[in-house]
C-alpha positions as CSV (number, residue, x, y, z in Angstrom):
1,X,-0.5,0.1,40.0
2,X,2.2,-2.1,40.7
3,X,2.7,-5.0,38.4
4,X,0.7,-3.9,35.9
5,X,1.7,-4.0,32.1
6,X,2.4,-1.1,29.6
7,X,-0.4,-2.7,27.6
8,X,-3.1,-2.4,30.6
9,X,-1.9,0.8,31.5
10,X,-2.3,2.1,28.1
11,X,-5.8,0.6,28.1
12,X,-7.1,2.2,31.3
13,X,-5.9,5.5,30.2
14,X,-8.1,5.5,27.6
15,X,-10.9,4.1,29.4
16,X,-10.2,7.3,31.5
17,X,-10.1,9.9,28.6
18,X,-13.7,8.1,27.4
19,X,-15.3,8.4,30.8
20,X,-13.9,12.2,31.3
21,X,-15.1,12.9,27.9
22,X,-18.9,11.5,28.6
23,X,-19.0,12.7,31.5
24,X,-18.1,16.4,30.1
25,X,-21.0,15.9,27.9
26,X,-23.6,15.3,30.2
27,X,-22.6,18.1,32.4
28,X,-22.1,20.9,29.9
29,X,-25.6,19.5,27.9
30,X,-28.0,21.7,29.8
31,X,-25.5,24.6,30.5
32,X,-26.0,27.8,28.5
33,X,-24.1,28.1,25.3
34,X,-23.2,30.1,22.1
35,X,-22.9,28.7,18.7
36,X,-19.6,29.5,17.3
37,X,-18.2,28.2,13.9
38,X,-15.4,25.5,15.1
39,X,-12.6,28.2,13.0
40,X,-12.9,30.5,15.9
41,X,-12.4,27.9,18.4
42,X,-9.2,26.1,17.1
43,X,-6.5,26.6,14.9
44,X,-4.2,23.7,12.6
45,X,-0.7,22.8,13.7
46,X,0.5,24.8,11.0
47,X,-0.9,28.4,11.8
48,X,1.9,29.3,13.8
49,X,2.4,33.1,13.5
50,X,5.6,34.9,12.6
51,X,7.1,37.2,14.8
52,X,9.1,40.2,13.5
53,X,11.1,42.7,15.4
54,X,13.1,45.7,14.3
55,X,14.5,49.3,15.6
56,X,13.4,52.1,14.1
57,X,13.0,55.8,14.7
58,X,9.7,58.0,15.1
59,X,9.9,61.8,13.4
60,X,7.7,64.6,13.2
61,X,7.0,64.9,17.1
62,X,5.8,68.1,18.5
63,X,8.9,67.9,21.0
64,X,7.9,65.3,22.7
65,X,10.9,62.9,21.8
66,X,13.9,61.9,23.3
67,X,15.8,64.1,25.4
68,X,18.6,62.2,27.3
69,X,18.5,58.7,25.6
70,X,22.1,57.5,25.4
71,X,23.1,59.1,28.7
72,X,22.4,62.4,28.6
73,X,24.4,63.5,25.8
74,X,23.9,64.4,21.8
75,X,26.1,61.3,20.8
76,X,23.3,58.6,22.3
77,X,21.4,55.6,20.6
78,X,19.2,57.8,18.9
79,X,21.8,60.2,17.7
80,X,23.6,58.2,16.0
81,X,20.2,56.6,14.5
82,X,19.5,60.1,12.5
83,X,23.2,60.4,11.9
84,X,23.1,57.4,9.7
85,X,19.8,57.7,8.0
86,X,21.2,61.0,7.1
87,X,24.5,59.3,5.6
88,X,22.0,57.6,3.2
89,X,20.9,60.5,1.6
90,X,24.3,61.9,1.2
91,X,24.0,64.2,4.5
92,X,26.7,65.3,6.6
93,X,25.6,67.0,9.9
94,X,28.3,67.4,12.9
95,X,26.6,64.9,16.1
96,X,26.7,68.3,18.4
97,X,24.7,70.2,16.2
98,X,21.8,67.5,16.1
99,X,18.8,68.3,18.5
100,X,16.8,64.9,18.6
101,X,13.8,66.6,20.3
102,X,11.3,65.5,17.3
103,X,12.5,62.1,16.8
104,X,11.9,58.9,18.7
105,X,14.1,55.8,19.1
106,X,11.4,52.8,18.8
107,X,11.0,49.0,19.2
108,X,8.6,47.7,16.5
109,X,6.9,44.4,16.5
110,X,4.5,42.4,14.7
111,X,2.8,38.8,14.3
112,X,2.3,37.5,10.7
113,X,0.3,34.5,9.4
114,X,2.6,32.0,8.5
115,X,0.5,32.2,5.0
116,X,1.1,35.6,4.3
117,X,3.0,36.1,0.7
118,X,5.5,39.2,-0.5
119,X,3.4,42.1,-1.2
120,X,0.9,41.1,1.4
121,X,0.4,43.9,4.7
122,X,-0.3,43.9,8.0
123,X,-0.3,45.9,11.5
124,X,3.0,46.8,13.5
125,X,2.9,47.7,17.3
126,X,5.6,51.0,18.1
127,X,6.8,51.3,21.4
128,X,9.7,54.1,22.7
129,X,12.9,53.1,24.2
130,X,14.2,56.2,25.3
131,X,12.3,58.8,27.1
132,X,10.1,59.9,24.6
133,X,6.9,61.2,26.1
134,X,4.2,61.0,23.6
135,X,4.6,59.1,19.5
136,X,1.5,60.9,18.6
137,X,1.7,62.8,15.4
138,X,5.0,61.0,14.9
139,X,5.5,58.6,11.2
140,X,8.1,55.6,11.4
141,X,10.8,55.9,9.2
142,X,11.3,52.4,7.0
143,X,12.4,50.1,9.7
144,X,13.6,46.2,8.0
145,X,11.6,43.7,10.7
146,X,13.4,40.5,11.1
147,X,12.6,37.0,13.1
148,X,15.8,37.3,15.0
149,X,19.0,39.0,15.5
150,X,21.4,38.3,12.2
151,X,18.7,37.0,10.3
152,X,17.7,38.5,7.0
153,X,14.8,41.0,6.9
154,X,11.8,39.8,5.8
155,X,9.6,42.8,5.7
156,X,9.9,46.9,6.5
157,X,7.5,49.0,7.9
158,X,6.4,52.7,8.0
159,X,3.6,54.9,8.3
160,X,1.7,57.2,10.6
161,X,1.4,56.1,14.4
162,X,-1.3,55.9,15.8
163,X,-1.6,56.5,19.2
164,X,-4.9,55.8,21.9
165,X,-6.5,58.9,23.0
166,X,-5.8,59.2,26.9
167,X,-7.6,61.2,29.7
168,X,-6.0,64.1,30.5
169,X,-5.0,63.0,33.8
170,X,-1.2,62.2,35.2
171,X,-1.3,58.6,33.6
172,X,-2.2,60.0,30.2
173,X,1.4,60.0,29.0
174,X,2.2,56.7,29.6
175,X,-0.2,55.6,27.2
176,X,1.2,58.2,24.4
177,X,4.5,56.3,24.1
178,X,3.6,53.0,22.2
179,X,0.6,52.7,19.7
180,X,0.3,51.5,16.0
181,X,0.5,51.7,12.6
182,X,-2.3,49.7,11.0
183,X,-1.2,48.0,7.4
184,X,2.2,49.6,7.7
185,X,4.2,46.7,7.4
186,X,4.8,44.8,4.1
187,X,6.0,41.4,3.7
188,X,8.9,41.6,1.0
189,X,10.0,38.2,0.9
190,X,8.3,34.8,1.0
191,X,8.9,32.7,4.3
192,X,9.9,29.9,4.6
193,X,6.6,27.2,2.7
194,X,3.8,26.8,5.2
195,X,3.3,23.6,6.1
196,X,0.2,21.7,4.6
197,X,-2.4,21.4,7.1
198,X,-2.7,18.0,9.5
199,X,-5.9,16.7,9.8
200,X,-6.1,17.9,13.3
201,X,-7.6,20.7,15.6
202,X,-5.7,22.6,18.4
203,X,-8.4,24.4,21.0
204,X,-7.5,27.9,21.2
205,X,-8.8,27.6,24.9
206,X,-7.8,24.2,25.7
207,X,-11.3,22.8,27.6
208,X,-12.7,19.3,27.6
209,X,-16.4,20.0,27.0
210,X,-15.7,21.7,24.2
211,X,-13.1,19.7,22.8
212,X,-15.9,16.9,22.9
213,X,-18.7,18.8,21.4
214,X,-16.6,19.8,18.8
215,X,-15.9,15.7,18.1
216,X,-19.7,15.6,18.4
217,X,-20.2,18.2,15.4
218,X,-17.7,16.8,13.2
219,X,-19.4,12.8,14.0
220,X,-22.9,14.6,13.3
221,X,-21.6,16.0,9.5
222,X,-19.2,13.3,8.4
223,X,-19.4,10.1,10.3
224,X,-19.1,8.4,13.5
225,X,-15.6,7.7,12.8
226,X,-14.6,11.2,11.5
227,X,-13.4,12.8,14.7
228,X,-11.8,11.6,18.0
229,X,-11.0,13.9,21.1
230,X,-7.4,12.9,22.2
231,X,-7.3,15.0,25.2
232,X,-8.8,18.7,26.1
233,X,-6.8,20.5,24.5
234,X,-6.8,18.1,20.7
235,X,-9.3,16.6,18.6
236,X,-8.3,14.6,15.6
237,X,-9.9,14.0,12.2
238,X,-10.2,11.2,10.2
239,X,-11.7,12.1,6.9
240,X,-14.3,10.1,5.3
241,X,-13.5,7.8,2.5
242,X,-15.0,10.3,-0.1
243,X,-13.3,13.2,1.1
244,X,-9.6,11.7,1.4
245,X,-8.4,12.9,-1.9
246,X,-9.1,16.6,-0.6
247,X,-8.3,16.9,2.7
248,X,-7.8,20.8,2.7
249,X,-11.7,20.8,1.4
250,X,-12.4,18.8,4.1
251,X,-10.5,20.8,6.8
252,X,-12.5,23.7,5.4
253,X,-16.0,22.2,5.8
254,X,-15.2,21.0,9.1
255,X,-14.2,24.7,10.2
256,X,-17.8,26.0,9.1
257,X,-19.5,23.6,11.4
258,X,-21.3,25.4,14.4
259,X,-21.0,24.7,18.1
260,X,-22.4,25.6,20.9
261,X,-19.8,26.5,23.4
262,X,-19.8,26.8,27.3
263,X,-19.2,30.3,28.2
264,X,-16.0,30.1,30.1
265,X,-16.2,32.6,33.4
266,X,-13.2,35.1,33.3
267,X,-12.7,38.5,33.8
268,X,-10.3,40.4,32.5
269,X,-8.9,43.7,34.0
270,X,-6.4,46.3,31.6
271,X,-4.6,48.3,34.3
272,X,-2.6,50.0,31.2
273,X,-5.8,51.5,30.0
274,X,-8.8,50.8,32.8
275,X,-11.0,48.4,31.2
276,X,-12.5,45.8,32.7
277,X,-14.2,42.5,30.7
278,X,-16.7,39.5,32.5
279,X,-17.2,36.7,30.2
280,X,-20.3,34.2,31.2
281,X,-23.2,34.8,33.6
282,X,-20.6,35.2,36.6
283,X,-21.9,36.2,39.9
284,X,-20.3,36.8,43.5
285,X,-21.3,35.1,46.6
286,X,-21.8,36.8,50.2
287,X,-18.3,38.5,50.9
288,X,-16.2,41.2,52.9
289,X,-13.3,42.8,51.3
290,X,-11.4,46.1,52.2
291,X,-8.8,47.4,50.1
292,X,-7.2,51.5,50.3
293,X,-9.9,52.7,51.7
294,X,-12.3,50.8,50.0
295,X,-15.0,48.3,51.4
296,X,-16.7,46.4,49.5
297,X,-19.9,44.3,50.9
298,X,-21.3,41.6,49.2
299,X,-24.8,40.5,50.6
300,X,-26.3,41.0,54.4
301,X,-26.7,44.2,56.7
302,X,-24.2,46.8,55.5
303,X,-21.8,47.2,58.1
304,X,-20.6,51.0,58.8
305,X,-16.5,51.3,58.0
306,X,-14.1,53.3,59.5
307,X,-13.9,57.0,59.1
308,X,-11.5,57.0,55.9
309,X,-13.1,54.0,54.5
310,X,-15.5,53.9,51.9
311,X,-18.7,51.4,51.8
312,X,-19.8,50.0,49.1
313,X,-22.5,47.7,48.9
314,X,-24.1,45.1,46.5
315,X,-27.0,42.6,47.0
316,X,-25.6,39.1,47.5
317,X,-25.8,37.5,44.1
318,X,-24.8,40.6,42.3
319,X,-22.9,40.3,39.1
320,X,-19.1,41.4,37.9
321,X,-21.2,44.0,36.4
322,X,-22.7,45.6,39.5
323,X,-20.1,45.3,41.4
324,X,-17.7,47.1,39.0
325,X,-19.9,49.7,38.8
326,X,-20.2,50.8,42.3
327,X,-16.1,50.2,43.0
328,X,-16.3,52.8,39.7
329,X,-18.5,55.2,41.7
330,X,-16.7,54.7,45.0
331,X,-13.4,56.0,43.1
332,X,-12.0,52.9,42.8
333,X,-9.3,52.7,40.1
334,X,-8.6,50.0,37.9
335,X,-5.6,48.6,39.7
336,X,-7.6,48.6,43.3
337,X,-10.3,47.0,41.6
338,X,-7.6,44.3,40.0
339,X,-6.9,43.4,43.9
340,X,-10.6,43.6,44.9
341,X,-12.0,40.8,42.1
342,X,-8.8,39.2,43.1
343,X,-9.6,39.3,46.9
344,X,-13.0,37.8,45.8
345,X,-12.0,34.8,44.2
346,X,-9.3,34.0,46.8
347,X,-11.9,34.1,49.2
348,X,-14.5,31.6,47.0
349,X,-17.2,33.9,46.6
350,X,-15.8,34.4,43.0
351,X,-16.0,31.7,41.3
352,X,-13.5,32.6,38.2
353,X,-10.5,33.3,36.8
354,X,-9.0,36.7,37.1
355,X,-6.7,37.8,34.7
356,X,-4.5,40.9,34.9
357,X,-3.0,42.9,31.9
């Protein structure tokens, strides 16, 4: 508003934030809900994860590793990658000799809590650069992981890869050339000191109604004046008088509190491996939708489709579940049903978010 002061303004911002925030409560009070600790629904400022990347080679393939990495000739990436792990061990062997057929150039990558002390392990993805067609069977050699280019290592990994069992259809070898190697990473050096942690919780899932019912769990335990939602995404803690000389106690209890949560209404589709996730009691409104081929009818008289079309039909009020199941049975794959779900909530008889991975 014109001509009004920084103080008023800051005044009737909050008076905004309360209203939101009451009226978030009243709507969410009757809706269905899980109880989940208030750990799995937030995290400190401090638990920022460390990311490590590194290159590394894959041996012990069946043949199934690169073949013209490095343009087509014996003297590429990966090459010269065997050539000097060999040079470590004292091993001399002439570039156009070396076959790389059962070795891999890789990318590896991992997240580590920012908590995590030398000695301590944890999972690292693998993923091929070259043309590798399948890791499976295939152990990383020692590969130093670092935060970024130049830095210092600060952990190694190796191991056995793992790699997820495919179909044996054509898409099956694009899913052999990344997997896993669970624990194989090792933390050798201590980061830099994690930070001590604020009295102050982050929503994983940034949301209003939740950020007030957790205020409303932490107010029940500790006080009226122990928690305050800043905005949906923030709550922050004030800890009682009794509990001030141990606030990482405090943080503690406060994360072992339960609260019942909205579910939030998202599905989830994996076009990488075909799977398909609904989260809450979501259910689609009357609707029309062709796609490839593919009709999908939601509610009414079904409606005959052309002659390379395929009908499918569901009840009008039929759930992620149903309909997922009959675009499964018409043939539907997971990318055609990616567009379908999306078609649906673009038209407003899906009321949801659709997220593709």
């Amino acid at each position: 508003m014109i001509g009004t002061t920084r103080p008023a303004r800051t005044a009737t911002a909050r008076l905004a934030i309360a209203a939101l925030t009451a009226c978030a409560a009243l709507a969410l009070a009757a809706a269905p809900a899980a109880a989940q600790r208030i750990a799995d629904l937030t995290v400190h400022p401090g638990d920022v994860p460390k990311r490590l990347v590194g290159y590394g080679i894959v041996t012990g393939l069946d043949g199934t590793g690169d073949r013209s990495f490095g343009g087509g000739t014996n003297n590429g990436a990966t090459v010269r990658s065997v050539l000097n792990v060999l040079r470590r061990f004292d091993v001399e062997v002439p570039a156009n000799q070396l076959r790389p057929r059962d070795v891999a150039a890789v990318l590896v990558t991992a997240e580590v809590s920012p908590y995590l002390r030398a000695g301590g392990r944890f999972d690292v993805q693998v993923s091929a650069l070259g043309d590798a067609t399948s890791l499976r069977g295939g152990v990383l050699w020692i590969t130093p992981l670092v935060t970024a280019p130049g830095e210092p290592a600060l952990a190694s990994a190796q191991g056995g890869v793992l790699v997820a069992q495919g179909d044996d259809g054509p898409r099956s070898w694009r899913m052999a050339n990344a997997g896993r190697v669970p624990s194989g990473g090792m933390l050798e050096a201590d980061a830099a000191p994690a930070p001590v942690a604020e009295s102050r919780l982050l929503l994983r899932s940034p949301d209003l109604g939740n950020a007030t019912r957790i205020a409303a769990a932490v107010k029940a335990a500790f006080g009226d004046s122990a928690a305050r939602v800043d905005d949906p995404g923030a709550v922050t803690l004030v800890p009682p008088a009794a509990r001030r000389g141990d606030a990482l106690g405090f943080l503690a209890a406060v994360d072992t509190l339960q609260v019942r949560t909205v579910d939030v209404a998202r599905i989830v589709i994996s076009g990488r491996e075909g799977t398909l996730a609904a989260g809450g009691d979501i259910r689609i409104g009357p609707a029309v939708v062709s796609h490839h081929g593919i009709t999908i009818q939601v509610g009414g008289t079904p409606t005959p489709g052309g002659a390379d079309s395929k009908l499918v039909a569901v009840a009008n009020g039929a759930t992620v579940d149903d309909v997922a199941a009959a675009l499964h049975a018409a043939g539907a794959d997971s990318a055609e049903m990616a567009a379908i779900f999306d078609a649906l909530r673009t038209s407003g008889a899906l009321q949801a978010e659709v997220v593709v991975r």
